[in-house]
ROGU-381520 format. One line per 3 residues: their letters; for each residue x, y, z of C-alpha. Coordinates in steps of 0.25 Angstrom, whole numbers, plus 5000, padded with zeros to 4 digits. Last residue first. Example, Ala and Ser with C-alpha at 12.3 -4.5 7.8 and 13.67 -1.06 7.14 Angstrom:
// residues 2
sa> 5055,4996,5029 ~ 5049,4982,5031
This chain:
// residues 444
xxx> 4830,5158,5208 ~ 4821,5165,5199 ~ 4822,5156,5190
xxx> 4817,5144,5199 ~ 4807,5154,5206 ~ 4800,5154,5192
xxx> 4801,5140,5188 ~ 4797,5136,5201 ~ 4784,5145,5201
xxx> 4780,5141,5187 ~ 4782,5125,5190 ~ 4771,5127,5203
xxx> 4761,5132,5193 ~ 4764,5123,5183 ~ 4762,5110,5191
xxx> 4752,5119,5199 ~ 4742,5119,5188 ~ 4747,5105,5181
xxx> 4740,5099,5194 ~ 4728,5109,5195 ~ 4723,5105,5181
xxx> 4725,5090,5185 ~ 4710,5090,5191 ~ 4704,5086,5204
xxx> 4715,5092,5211 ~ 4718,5109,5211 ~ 4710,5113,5200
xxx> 4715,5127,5200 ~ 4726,5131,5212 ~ 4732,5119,5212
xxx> 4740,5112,5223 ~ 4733,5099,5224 ~ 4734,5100,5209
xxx> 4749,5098,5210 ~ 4763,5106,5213 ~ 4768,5108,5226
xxx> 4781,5117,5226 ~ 4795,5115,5236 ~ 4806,5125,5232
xxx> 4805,5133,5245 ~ 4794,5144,5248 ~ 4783,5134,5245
xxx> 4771,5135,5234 ~ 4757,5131,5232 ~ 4757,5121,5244
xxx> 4747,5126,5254 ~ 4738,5132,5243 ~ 4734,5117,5241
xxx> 4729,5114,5256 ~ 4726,5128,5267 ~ 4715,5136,5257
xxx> 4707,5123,5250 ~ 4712,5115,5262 ~ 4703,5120,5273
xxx> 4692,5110,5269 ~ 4698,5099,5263 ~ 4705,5101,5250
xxx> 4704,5093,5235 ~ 4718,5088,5229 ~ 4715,5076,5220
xxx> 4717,5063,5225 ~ 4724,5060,5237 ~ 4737,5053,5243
xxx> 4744,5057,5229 ~ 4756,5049,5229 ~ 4752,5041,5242
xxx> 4741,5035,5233 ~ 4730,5033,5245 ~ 4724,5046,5240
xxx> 4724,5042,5226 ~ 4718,5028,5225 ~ 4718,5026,5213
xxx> 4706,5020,5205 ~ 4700,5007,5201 ~ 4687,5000,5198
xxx> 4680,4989,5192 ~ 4669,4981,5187 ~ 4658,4990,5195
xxx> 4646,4984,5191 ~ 4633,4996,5192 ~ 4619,4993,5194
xxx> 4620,4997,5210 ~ 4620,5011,5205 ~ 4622,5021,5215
xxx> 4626,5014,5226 ~ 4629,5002,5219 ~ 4641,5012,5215
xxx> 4647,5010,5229 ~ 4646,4996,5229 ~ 4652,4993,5216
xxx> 4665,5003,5221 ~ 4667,4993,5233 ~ 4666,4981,5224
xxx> 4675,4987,5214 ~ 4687,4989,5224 ~ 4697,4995,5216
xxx> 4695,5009,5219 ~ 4693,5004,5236 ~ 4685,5014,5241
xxx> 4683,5021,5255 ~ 4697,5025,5258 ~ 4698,5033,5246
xxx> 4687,5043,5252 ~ 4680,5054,5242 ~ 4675,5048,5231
xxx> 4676,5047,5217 ~ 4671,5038,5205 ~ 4674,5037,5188
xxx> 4666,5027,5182 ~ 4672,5017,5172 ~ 4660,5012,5163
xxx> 4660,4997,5157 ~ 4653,4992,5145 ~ 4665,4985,5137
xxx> 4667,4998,5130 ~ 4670,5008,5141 ~ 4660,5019,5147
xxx> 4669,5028,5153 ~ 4668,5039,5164 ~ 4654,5036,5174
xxx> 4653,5043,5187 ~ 4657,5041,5201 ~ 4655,5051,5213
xxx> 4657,5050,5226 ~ 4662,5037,5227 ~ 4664,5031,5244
xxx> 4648,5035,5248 ~ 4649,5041,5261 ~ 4650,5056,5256
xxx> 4640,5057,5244 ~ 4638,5051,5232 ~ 4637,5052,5216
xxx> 4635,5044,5204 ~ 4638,5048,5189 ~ 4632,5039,5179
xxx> 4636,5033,5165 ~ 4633,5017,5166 ~ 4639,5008,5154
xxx> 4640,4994,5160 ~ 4650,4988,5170 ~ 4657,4998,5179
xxx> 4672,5002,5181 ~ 4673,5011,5192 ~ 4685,5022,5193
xxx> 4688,5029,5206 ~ 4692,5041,5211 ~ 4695,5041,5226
xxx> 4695,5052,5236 ~ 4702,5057,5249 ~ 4706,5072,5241
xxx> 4701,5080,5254 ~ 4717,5085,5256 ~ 4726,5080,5265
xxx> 4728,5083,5280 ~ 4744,5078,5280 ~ 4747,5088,5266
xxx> 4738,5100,5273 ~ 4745,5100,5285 ~ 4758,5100,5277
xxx> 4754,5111,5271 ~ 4747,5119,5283 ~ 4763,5115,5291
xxx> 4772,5120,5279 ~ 4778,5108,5269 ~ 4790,5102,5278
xxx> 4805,5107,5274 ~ 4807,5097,5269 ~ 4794,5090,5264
xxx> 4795,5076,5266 ~ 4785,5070,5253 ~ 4774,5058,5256
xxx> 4765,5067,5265 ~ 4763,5077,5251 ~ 4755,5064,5243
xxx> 4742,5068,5249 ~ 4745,5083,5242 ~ 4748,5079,5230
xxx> 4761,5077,5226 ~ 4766,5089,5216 ~ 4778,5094,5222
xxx> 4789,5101,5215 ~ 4802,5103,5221 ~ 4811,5113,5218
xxx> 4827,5116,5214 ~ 4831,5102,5214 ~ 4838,5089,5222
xxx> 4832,5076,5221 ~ 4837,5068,5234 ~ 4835,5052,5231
xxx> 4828,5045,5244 ~ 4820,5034,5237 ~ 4809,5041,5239
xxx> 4813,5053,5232 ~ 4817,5067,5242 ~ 4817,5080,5235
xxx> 4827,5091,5238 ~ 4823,5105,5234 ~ 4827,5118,5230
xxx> 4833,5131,5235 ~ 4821,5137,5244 ~ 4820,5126,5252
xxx> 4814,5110,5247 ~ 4815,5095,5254 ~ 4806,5086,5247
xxx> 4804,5072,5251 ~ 4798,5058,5249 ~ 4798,5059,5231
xxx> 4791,5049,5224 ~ 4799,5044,5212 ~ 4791,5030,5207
xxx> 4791,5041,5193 ~ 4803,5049,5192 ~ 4798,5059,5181
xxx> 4810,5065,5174 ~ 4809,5079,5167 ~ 4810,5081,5151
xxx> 4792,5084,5152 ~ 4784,5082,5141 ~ 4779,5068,5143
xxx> 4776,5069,5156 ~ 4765,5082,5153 ~ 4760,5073,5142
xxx> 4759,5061,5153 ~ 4752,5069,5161 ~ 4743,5072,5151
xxx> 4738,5061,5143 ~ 4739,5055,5158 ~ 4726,5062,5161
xxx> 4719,5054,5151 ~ 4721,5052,5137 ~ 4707,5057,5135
xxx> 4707,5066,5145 ~ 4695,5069,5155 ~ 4683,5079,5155
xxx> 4670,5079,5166 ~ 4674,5078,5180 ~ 4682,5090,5187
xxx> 4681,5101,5174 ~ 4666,5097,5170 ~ 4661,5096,5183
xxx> 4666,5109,5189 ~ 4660,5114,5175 ~ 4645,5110,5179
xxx> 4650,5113,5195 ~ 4649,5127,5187 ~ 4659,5140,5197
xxx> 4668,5141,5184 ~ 4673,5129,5187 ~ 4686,5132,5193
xxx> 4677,5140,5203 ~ 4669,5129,5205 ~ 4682,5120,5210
xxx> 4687,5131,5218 ~ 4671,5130,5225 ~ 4673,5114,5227
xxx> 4688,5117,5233 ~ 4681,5127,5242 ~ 4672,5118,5251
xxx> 4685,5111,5255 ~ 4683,5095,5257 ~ 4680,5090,5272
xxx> 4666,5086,5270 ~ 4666,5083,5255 ~ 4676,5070,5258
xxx> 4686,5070,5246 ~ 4689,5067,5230 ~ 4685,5084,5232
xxx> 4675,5082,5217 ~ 4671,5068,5223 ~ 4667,5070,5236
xxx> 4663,5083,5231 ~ 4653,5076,5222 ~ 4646,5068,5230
xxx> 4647,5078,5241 ~ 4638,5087,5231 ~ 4628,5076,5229
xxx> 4627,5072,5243 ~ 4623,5087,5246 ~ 4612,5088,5234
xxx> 4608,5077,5239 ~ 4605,5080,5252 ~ 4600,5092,5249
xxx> 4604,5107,5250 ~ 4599,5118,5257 ~ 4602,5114,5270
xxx> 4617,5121,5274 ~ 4624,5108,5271 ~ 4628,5113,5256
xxx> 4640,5121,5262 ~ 4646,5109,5269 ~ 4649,5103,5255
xxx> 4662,5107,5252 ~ 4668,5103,5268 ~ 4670,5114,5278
xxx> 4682,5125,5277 ~ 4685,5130,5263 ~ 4675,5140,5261
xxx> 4678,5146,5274 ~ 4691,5151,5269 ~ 4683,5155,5257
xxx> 4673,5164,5265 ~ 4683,5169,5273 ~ 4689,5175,5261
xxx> 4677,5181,5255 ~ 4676,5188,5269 ~ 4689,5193,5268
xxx> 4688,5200,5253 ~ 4701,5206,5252 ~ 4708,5196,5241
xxx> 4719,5185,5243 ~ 4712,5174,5249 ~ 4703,5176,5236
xxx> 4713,5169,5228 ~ 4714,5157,5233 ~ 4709,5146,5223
xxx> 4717,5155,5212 ~ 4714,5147,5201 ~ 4699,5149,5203
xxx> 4701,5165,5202 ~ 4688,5169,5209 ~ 4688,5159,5218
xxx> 4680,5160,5231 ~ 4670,5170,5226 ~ 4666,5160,5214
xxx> 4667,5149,5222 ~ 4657,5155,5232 ~ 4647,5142,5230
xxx> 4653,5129,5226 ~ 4646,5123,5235 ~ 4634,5129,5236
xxx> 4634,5129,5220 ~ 4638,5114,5221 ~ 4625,5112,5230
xxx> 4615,5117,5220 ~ 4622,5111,5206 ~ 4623,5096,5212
xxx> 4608,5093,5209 ~ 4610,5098,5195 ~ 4622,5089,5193
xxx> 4617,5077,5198 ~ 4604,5078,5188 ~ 4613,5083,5176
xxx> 4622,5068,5179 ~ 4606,5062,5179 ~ 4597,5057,5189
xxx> 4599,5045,5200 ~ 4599,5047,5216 ~ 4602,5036,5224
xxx> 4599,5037,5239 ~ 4603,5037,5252 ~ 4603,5052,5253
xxx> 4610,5054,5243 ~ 4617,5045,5232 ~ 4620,5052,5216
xxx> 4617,5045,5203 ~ 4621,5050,5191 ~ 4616,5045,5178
xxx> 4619,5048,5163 ~ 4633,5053,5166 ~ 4641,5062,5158
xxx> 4653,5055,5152 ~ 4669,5061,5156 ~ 4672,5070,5144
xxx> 4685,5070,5135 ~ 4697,5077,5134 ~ 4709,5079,5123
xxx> 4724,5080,5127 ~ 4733,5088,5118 ~ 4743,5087,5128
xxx> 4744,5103,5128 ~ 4729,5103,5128 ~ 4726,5096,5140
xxx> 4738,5103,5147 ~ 4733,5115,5146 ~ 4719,5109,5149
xxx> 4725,5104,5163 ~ 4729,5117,5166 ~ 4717,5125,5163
xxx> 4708,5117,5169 ~ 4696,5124,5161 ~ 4697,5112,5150
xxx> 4693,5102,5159 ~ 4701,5088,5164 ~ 4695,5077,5172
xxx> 4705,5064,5176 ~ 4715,5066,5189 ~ 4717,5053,5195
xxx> 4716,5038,5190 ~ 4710,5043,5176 ~ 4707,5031,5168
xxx> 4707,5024,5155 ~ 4700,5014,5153 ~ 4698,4999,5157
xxx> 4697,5000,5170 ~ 4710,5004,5171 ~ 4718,5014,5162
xxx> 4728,5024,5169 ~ 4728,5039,5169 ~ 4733,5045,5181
xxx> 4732,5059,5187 ~ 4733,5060,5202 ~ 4750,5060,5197
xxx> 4752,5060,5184 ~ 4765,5051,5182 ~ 4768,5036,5184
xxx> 4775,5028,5195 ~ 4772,5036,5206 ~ 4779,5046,5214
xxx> 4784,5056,5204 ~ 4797,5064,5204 ~ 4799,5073,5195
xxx> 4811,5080,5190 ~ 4811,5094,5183 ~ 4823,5103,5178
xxx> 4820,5117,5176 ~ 4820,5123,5162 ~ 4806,5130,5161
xxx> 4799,5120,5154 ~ 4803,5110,5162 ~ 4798,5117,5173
xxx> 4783,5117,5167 ~ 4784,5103,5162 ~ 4789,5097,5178
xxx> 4777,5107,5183 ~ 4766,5099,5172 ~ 4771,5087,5178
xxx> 4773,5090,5191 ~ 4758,5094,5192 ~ 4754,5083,5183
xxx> 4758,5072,5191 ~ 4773,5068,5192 ~ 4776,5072,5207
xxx> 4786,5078,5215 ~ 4794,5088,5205 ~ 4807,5091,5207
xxx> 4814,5104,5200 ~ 4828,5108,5195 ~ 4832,5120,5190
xxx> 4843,5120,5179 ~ 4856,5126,5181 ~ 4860,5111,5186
xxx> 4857,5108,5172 ~ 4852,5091,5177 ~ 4857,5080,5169
């Protein structure tokens, strides 16, 4: 039974941002309930075995200079492992297939990256603090990064000094790295990304695509779950919030009013259309929310006969992006790993499709079988992970970083640090956006 003298919050969502913020109120005395959607926790973060193995559905890399998801690496007592280094790589440009070595990709990516990433220092001096420079004196830095986030992330390398390929090889892997068309992605997500990187695509690498856990994502999720007294209503989605400056009032689908003092909300941005706002979130949010971010991808796993390690890239027009060899499994079998930028332009478990598009790189190759989630047509999630169009990195996430009624966002499409391609950002703002309601609450 509910203390009445004890606070009372609602969270929307049971991935690791509402997770991580049901633990941190708990600890501080408030009551929690959440109210999850699907029928399983972890949100954009899903372990589930197919294929044979043991795959990531969503969320998979991990790196020990993400702070937050290392916190929680070592509180679980989880271990990590390394995603294999190719022995081939294989990129397409200019109606051709180039073949050479993962180093050999690499180097050729070095020059237009540094374009690209160029100004990253100035930009983000304080890379958990994506806009802190809108703060300071220096005007004409500050147009420069409002420019910086108009135009796609490749427009800068059109100026004639860079090849074709080296052009086709960039868009390859932006395609992938934004899970989103290159033309109308934000220029300045790629250079946030460097500065969390210490400004080395080496180490952009290596956090975004190179270690994984070895009782996957869910040996955490589940931890999290595991230690929380709170209830998780899973099948639970929740059609309406109505919030003041007193409390709120959410809405479940099945028409039950849950009365409490907040309201957290962690559904993704693609997922904020299915929820009645009340009063309505401002007109540059909301506008926001009906645009969308440039998350339109796909990841994709591919199941291939032999042992083949190689990493293959391609440019706009080609449906995957990227794939790369992850397990090499006992009855000589590899699961590759792919992304790319449309999820209208594959069918994940169509293995004919997916054998055409690797004979573009090597004809040699069986696919046996592949599968995925299709998370931009979920209407949970209605994307993957959060990456902005052009005029998003200053009007999107910033948008929904706090309310002046009892409503908060919580989630790594809100995150200051890694905010998307990795959980870091998710338990970020789950404990962030807790801290600021525990806070007011005991103030009130």
């Amino acid at each position: 039974m509910h203390d009445s003298t004890r606070p009372r919050v609602t969270i929307v969502g049971a991935g690791f941002s509402g997770l991580v913020a049901a633990r941190e109120l708990e600890a501080s005395g408030i009551d929690v309930t959440i109210y999850e959607a699907r029928d399983r926790i972890g949100g954009r973060a899903w372990t589930e075995d197919r294929l044979g193995h043991t795959l990531e559905m969503g969320a998979t890399w991990v790196h020990w200079m993400q702070p937050f998801i290392w916190t929680e690496i070592t509180r679980y007592g989880q271990r990590i492992y390394s995603s294999p280094v190719a022995d081939d790589a294989y990129w397409l440009s200019g109606g051709e297939v180039h073949h050479g070595s993962e180093a050999d990709l690499d180097e050729k990516l070095i020059r237009p990256q540094e374009r690209i990433f160029e100004d990253s220092r100035d930009f983000f001096p304080f890379p958990h603090d994506p806009l802190h420079i809108l703060d300071g004196d220096d005007s004409a830095l500050v147009e420069r990064f409002r420019a910086a986030d108009k135009g796609g992330v490749l427009d800068v390398l059109r100026d004639g000094s860079f090849s074709q390929e080296e052009i086709d090889l960039a868009d390859a892997y932006w395609s992938a790295g934004y899970n989103g068309y290159t033309r109308t992605a934000s220029p300045l997500m790629a250079k946030h990304w460097a500065s969390l990187s210490d400004h080395r695509l080496s180490l952009l690498d290596e956090q975004t695509l190179r270690f994984k856990l070895e009782n996957g994502m869910r040996g955490i999720y589940e931890g999290i779950a595991a230690d929380l007294r709170a209830p998780v209503q899973l099948s639970t989605p929740v059609s309406a919030v109505e919030h003041d400056s007193d409390g709120a009032r959410v809405t479940l689908a099945d028409g039950t009013v849950v009365e409490s003092d907040a309201v957290i909300v962690t559904a993704p941005l693609g997922a904020l259309g299915s929820i009645e706002f009340s009063p309505a979130l401002p007109a540059p949010a909301q506008s926001v929310v009906e645009k969308g971010f440039n998350c339109t991808g796909f990841k994709i796993w591919i199941k291939i006969r032999g042992h083949h390690s190689l990493i293959a890239y391609a440019p706009t027009g080609n449906p995957l992006a990227l794939v790369r060899s992850e397990y090499f499994l006992e009855d000589d079998t590899t699961i590759m790993v792919g992304f790319g930028p449309d999820h209208t332009a594959i069918d994940l478990d169509d293995k004919t499709q997916v054998q055409e598009l690797l004979n573009r790189w090597r004809p040699d190759l069986e696919v046996l079988e592949c599968t995925g989630h299709d998370w931009a047509a979920d209407r949970w999630s209605g994307q993957t992970w959060a990456t902005p169009r052009s005029g998003q990195f200053l009007e999107g996430w910033s948008l929904f970083r706090g309310t002046d009624t009892r409503l908060r966002f919580a989630g790594a499409d809100w995150a200051t640090g890694w905010n998307g391609v990795v959980v870091d950002g998710a338990i970020e703002t789950g404990i962030t956006t807790a801290r600021g309601l525990i806070n007011e609450l005991r103030a009130r």
